[in-house]
C-alpha positions as a LaTeX table, in Angstrom:
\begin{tabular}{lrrr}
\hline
Residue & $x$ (\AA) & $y$ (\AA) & $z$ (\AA) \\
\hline
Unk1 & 0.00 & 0.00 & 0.00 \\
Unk2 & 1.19 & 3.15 & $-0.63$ \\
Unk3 & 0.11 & 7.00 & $-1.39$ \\
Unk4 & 3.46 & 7.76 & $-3.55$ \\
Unk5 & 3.71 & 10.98 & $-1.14$ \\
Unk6 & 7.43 & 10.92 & $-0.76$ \\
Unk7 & 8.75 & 9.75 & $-4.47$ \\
Unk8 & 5.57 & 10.18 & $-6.39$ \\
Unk9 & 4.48 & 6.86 & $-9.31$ \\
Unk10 & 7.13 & 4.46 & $-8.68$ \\
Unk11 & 7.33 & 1.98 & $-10.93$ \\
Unk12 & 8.85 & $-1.81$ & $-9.15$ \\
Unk13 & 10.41 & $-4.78$ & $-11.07$ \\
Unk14 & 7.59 & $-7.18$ & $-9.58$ \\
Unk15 & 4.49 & $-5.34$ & $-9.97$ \\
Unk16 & 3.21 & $-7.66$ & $-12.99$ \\
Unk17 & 3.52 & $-10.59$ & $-11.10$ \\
Unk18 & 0.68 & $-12.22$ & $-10.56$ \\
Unk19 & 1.03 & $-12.75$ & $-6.91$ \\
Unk20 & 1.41 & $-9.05$ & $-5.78$ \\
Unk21 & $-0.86$ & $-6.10$ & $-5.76$ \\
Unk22 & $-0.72$ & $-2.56$ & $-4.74$ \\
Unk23 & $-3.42$ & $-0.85$ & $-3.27$ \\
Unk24 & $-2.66$ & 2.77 & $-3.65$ \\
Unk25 & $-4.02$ & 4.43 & $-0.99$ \\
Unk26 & $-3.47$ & 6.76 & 2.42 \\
Unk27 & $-1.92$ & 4.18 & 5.52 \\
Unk28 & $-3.94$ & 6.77 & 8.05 \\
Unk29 & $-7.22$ & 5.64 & 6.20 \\
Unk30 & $-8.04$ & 3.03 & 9.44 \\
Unk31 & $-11.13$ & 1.67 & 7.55 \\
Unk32 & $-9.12$ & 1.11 & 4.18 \\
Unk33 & $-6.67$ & $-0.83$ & 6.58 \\
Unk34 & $-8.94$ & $-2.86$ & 8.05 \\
Unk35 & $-10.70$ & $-3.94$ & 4.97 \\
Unk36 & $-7.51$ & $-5.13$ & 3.58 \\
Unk37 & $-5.90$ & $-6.28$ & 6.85 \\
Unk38 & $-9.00$ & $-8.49$ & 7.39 \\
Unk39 & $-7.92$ & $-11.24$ & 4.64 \\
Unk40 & $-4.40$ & $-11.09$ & 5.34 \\
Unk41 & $-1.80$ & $-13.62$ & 7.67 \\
Unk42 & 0.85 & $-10.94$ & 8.03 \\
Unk43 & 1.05 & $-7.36$ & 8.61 \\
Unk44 & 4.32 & $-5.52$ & 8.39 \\
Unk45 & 3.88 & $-2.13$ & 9.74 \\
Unk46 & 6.61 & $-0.07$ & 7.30 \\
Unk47 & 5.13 & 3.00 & 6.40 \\
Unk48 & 6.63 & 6.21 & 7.92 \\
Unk49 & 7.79 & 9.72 & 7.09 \\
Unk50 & 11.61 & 8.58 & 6.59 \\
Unk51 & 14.54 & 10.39 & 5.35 \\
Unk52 & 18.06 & 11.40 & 6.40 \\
Unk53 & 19.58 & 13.24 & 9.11 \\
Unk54 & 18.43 & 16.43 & 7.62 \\
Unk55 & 15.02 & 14.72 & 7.43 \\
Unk56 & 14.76 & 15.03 & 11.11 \\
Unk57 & 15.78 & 18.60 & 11.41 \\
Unk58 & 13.59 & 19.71 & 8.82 \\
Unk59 & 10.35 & 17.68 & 9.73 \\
Unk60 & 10.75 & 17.50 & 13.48 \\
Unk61 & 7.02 & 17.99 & 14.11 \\
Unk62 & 5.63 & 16.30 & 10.80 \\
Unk63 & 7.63 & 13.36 & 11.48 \\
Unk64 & 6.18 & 12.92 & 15.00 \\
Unk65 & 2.52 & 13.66 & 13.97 \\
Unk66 & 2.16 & 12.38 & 10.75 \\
Unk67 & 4.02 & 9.01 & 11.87 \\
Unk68 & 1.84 & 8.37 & 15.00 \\
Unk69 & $-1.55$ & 8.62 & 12.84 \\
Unk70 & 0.13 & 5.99 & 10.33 \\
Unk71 & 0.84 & 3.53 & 13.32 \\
Unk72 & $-2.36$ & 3.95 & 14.95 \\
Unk73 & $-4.46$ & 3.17 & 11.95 \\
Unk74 & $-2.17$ & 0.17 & 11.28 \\
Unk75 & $-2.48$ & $-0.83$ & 14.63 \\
Unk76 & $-6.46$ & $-0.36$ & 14.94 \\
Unk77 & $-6.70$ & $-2.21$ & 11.31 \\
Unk78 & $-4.12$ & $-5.23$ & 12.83 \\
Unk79 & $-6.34$ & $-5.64$ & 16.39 \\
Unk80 & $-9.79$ & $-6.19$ & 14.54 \\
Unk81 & $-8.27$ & $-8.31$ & 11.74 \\
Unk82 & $-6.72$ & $-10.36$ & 14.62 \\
Unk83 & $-10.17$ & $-10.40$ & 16.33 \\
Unk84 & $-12.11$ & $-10.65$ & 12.81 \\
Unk85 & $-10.46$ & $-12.02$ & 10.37 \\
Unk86 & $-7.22$ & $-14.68$ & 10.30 \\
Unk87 & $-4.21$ & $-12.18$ & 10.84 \\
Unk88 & $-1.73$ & $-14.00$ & 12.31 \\
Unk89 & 1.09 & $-11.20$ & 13.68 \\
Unk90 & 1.98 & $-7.87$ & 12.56 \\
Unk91 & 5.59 & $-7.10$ & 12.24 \\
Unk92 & 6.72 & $-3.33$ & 13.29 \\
Unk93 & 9.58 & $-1.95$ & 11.22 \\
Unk94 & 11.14 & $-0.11$ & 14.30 \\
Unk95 & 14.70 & 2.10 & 13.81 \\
Unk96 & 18.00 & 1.73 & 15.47 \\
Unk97 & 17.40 & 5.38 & 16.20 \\
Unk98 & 15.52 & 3.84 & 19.72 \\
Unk99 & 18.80 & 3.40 & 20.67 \\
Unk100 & 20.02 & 7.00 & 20.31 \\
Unk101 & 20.96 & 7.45 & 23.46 \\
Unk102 & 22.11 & 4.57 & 24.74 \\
Unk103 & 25.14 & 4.12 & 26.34 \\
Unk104 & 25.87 & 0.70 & 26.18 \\
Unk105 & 28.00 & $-0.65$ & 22.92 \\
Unk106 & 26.70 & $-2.90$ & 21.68 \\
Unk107 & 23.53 & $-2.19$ & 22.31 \\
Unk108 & 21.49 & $-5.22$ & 23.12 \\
Unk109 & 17.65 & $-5.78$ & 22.74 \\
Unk110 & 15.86 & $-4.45$ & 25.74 \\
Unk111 & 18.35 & $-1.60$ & 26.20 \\
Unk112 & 15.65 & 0.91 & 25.02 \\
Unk113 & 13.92 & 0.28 & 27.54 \\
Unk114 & 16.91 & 1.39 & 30.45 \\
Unk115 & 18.51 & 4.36 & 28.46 \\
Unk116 & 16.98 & 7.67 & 28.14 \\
Unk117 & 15.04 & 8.48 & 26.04 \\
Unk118 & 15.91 & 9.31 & 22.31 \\
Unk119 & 16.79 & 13.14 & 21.39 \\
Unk120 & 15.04 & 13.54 & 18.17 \\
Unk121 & 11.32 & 13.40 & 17.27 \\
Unk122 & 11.88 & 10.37 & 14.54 \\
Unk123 & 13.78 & 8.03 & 17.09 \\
Unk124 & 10.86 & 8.51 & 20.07 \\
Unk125 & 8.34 & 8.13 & 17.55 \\
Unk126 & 9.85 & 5.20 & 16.49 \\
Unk127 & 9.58 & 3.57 & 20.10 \\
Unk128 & 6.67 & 4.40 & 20.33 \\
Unk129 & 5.76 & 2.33 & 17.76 \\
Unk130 & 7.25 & $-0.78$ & 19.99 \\
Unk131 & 4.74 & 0.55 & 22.87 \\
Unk132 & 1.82 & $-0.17$ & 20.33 \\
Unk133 & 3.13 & $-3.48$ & 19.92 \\
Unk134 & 3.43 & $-3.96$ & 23.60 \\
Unk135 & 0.01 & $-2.22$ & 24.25 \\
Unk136 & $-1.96$ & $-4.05$ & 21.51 \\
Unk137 & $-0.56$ & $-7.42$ & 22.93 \\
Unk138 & $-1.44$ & $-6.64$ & 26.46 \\
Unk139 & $-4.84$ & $-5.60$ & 25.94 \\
Unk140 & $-6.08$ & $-7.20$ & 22.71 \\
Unk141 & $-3.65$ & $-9.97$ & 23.27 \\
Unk142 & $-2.26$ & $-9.16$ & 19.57 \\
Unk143 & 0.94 & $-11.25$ & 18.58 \\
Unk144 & 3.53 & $-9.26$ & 17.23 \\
Unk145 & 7.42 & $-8.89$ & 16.49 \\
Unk146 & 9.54 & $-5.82$ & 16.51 \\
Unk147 & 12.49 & $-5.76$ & 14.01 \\
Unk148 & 14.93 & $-2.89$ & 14.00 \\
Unk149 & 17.29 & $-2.52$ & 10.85 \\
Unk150 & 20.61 & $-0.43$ & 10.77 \\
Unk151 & 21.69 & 1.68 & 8.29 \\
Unk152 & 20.28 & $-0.01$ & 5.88 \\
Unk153 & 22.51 & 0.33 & 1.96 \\
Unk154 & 21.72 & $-0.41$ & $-1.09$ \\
Unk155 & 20.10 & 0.65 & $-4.54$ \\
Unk156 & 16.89 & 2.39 & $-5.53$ \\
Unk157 & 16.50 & 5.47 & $-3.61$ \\
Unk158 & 16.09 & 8.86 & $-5.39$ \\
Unk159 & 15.31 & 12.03 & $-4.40$ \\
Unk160 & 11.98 & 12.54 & $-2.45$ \\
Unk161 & 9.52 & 15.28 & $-3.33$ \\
Unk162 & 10.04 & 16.92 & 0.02 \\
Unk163 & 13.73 & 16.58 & 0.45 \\
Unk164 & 15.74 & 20.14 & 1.26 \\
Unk165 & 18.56 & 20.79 & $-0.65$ \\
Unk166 & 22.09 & 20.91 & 1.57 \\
Unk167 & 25.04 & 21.82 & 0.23 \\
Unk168 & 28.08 & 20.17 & 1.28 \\
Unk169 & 31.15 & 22.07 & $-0.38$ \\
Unk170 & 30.56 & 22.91 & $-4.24$ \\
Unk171 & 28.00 & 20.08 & $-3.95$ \\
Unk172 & 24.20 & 20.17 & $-3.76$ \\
Unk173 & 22.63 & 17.18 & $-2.03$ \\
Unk174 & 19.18 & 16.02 & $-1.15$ \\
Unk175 & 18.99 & 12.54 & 0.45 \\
Unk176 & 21.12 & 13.18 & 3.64 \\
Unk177 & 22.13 & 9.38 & 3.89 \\
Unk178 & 26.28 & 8.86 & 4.31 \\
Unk179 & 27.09 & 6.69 & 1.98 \\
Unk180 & 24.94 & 7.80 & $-1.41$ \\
Unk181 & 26.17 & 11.24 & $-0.19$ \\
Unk182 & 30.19 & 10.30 & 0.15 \\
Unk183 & 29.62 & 8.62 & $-3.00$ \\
Unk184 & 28.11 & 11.26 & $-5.13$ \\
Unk185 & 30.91 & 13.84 & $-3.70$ \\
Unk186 & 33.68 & 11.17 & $-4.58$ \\
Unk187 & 31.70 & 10.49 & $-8.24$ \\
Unk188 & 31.64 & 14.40 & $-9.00$ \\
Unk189 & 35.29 & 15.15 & $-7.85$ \\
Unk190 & 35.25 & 17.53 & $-4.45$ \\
Unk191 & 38.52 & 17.32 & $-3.16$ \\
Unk192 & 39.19 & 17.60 & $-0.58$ \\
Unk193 & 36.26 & 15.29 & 0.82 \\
Unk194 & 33.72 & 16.94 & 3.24 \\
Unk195 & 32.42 & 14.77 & 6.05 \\
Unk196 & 29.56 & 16.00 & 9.03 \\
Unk197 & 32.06 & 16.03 & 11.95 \\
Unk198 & 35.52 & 14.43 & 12.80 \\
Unk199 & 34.60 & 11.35 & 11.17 \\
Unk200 & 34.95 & 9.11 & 14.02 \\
Unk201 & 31.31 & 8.57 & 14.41 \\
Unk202 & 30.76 & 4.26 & 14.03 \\
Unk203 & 27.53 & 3.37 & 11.94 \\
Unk204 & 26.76 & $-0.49$ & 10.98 \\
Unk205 & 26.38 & $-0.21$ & 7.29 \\
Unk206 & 23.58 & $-3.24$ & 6.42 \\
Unk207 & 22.56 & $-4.08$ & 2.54 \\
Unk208 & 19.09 & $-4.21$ & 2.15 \\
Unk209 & 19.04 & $-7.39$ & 1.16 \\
Unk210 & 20.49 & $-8.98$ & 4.00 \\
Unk211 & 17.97 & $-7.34$ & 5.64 \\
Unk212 & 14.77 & $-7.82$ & 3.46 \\
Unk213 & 15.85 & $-11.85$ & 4.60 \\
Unk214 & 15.91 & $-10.77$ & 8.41 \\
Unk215 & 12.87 & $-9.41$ & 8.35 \\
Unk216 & 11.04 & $-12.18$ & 6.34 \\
Unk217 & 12.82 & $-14.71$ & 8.92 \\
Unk218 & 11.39 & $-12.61$ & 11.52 \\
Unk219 & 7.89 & $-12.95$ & 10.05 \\
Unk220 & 8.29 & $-16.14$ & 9.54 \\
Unk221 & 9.79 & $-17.77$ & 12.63 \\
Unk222 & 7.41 & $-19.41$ & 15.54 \\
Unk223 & 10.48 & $-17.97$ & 18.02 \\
Unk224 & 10.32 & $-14.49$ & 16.64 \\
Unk225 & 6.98 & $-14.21$ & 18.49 \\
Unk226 & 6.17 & $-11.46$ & 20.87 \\
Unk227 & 10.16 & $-10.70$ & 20.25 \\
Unk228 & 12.39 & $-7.80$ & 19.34 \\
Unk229 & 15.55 & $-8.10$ & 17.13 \\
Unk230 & 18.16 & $-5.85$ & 16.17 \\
Unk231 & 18.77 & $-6.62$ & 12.11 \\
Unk232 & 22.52 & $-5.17$ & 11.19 \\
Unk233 & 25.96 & $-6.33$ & 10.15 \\
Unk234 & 28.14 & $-7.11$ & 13.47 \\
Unk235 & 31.13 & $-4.96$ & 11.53 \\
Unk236 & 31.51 & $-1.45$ & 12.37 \\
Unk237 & 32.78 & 1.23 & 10.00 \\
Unk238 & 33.68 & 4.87 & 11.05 \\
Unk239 & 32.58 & 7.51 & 8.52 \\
Unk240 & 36.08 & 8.09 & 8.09 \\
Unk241 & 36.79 & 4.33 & 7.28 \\
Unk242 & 33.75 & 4.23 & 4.99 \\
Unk243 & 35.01 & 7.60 & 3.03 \\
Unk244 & 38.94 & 5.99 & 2.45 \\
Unk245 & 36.72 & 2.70 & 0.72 \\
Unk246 & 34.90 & 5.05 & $-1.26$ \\
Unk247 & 37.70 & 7.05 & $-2.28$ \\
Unk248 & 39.44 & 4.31 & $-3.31$ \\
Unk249 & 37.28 & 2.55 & $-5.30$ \\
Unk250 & 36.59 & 5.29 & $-7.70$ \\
Unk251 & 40.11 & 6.83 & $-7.61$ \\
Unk252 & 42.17 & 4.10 & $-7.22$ \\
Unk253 & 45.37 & 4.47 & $-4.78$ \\
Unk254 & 47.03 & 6.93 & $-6.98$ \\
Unk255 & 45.17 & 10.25 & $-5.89$ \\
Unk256 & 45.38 & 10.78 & $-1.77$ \\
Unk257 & 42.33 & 11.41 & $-0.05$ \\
Unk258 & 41.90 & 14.71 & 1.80 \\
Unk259 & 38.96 & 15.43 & 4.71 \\
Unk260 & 36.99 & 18.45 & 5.65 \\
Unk261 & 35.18 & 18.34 & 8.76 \\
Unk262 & 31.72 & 20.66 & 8.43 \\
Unk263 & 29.48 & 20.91 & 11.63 \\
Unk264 & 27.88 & 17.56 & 12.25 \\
Unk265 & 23.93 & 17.91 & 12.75 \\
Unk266 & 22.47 & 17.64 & 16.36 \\
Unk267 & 21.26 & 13.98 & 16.19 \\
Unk268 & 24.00 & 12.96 & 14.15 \\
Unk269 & 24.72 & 10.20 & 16.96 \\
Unk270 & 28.11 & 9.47 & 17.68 \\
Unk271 & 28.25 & 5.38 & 18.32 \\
Unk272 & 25.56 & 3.39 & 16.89 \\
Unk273 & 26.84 & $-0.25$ & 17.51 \\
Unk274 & 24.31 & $-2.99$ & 17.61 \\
Unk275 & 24.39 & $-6.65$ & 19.51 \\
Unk276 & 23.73 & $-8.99$ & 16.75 \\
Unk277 & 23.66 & $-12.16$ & 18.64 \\
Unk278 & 20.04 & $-12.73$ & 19.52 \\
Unk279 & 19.22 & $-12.37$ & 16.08 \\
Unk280 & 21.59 & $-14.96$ & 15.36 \\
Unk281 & 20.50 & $-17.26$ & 17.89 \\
Unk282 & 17.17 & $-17.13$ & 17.35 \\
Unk283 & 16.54 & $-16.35$ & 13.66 \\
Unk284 & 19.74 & $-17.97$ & 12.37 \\
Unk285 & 20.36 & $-14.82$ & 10.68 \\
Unk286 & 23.56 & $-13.00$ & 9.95 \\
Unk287 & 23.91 & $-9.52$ & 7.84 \\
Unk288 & 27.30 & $-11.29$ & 5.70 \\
Unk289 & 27.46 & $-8.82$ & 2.93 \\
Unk290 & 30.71 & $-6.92$ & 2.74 \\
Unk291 & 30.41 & $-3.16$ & 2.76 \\
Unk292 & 32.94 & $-3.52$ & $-0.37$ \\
Unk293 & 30.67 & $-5.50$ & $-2.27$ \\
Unk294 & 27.93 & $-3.68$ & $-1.70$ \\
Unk295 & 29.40 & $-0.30$ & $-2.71$ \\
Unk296 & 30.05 & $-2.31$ & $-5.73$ \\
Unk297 & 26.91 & $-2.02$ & $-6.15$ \\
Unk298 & 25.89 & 1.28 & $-5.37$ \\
Unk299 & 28.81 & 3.09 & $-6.92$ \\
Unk300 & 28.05 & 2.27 & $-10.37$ \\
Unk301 & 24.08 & 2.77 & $-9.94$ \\
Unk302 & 24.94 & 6.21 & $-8.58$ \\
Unk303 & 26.66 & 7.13 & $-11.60$ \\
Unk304 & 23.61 & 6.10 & $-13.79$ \\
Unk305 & 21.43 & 8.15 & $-11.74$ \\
Unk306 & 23.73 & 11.16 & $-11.76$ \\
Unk307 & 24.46 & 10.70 & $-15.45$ \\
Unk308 & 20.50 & 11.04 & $-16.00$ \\
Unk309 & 19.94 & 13.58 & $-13.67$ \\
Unk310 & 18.10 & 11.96 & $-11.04$ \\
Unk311 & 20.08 & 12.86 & $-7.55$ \\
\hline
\end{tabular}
């Protein structure tokens, strides 16, 4: 289901195939929900306001508001297709940005729930969408399970109808997400390299297809009930580390790489470092991709997409 409000018509490799269908519609519209929710086994609870770190800046409030409505509708759709209809579970795309101000690294499961609580409007809004969970269980006795990816990488996103420009240097950029951004800076030749902040700050860099296979697991699996899981690669990369790979696989090791540092944002969170292991246990699942395979990968779709004028 989707309204097209962030990309506008998006057209998807699968959509002839017999076996999907796309309802195009509003995800606060309850009673739309709960007519479709009512012949379904699964829910997964994905639709959000999302964007990059400017995102949050830019759409504190929105983000909050317009997110909440989303999840209650899903959630008031999910409790009388459970009680209705033959729903089985919904599964609640949650963030790693619950765990923004955590200070234990790595961050295990159930540490949201003993650190303060997040800074920014996206990451409480976010847990509040695992109190839903937890509420809707409680009451309504709703099965559910929470999956949080991190820093999820790969191919396919563009520039959103809302998205601010930013310039960073002599470059103009809209998505706000590290590595497209590093990329399209390396791609388009700013030397030297501008990064938000000293660089130091340690993100867990996950391809999306690692994780479109930890979330199915998680729907899937009889021990992912009532559970939470955090979905990420157990490597950690510092922006710094992650600009040097860039650099160096469209330069080569001929041409040194030189930083900037420009202000970081406010929720630009230092340490992001995720406990893998329960996910592991539990689901069997690991997050194995390389970050140097996938940027072989992105690189070259970046440079189609900046070649036909598209980011």
């Amino acid at each position: 289901m989707d309204n097209f409000s962030k990309y506008g018509p998006v057209r998807r490799a699968f959509e002839n195939d017999p076996r999907y269908r796309l309802v195009e519609g509003d995800a606060k519209d309850a009673e739309l929900l709960t007519e479709l929710a009512i012949d379904c086994d699964q829910v997964v609870a994905g639709a959000a306001m999302i964007g990059g770190i400017s995102y949050f800046h830019e759409f504190a409030y929105d983000l909050l508001a317009e997110n909440e409505r989303i999840c209650a509708a899903t959630f008031d759709a999910a409790i009388s297709a459970f009680r209705l209809g033959r729903l089985l579970k919904i599964t609640v795309l949650s963030s790693s940005m619950v765990f923004e101000s955590s200070s234990i690294f790595p961050t295990p499961e159930g540490a949201q729930q003993t650190s303060p609580p997040p800074r920014s409007t996206y990451g409480f809004q976010k847990l509040a969408t695992e109190y839903f969970a937890k509420g809707a269980h409680e009451q309504y006795g709703l099965p559910y399970t929470i999956v949080r990816p991190f820093n999820c990488v790969g191919i396919g996103e563009r520039r959103a109808l809302r998205d601010m420009d930013v310039m960073s240097g002599n470059v103009k950029l809209a998505m706000s997400h590290v590595v497209p951004d590093l990329v399209q800076k390396v791609i388009k030749g700013q030397d030297p390299l501008h990064i938000l902040g000293d660089g130091s700050q340690v993100r867990h860099y996950t391809y999306g297809g690692d994780l479109a296979r930890g979330i199915r697991l998680a729907m899937e699996s009889e021990q992912a009930l009532n559970e939470d899981f955090n979905l990420s690669t157990a490597r950690s990369t510092t922006v710094r580390e992650l600009a040097e790979v860039v650099w160096l696989k469209v330069h080569g090791a001929d041409k040194p790489l030189r930083l900037i540092s420009d202000p970081p944002y406010e929720h630009d969170v230092q340490m992001r470092v995720p406990d893998v292991s329960k996910a592991r246990r539990v689901l069997g699942f690991e997050a194995a991709t390389p970050l140097e395979d996938v940027l072989d990968e992105v690189i070259p779709w970046i440079r189609e997409e900046i070649a036909a004028g598209r980011i």
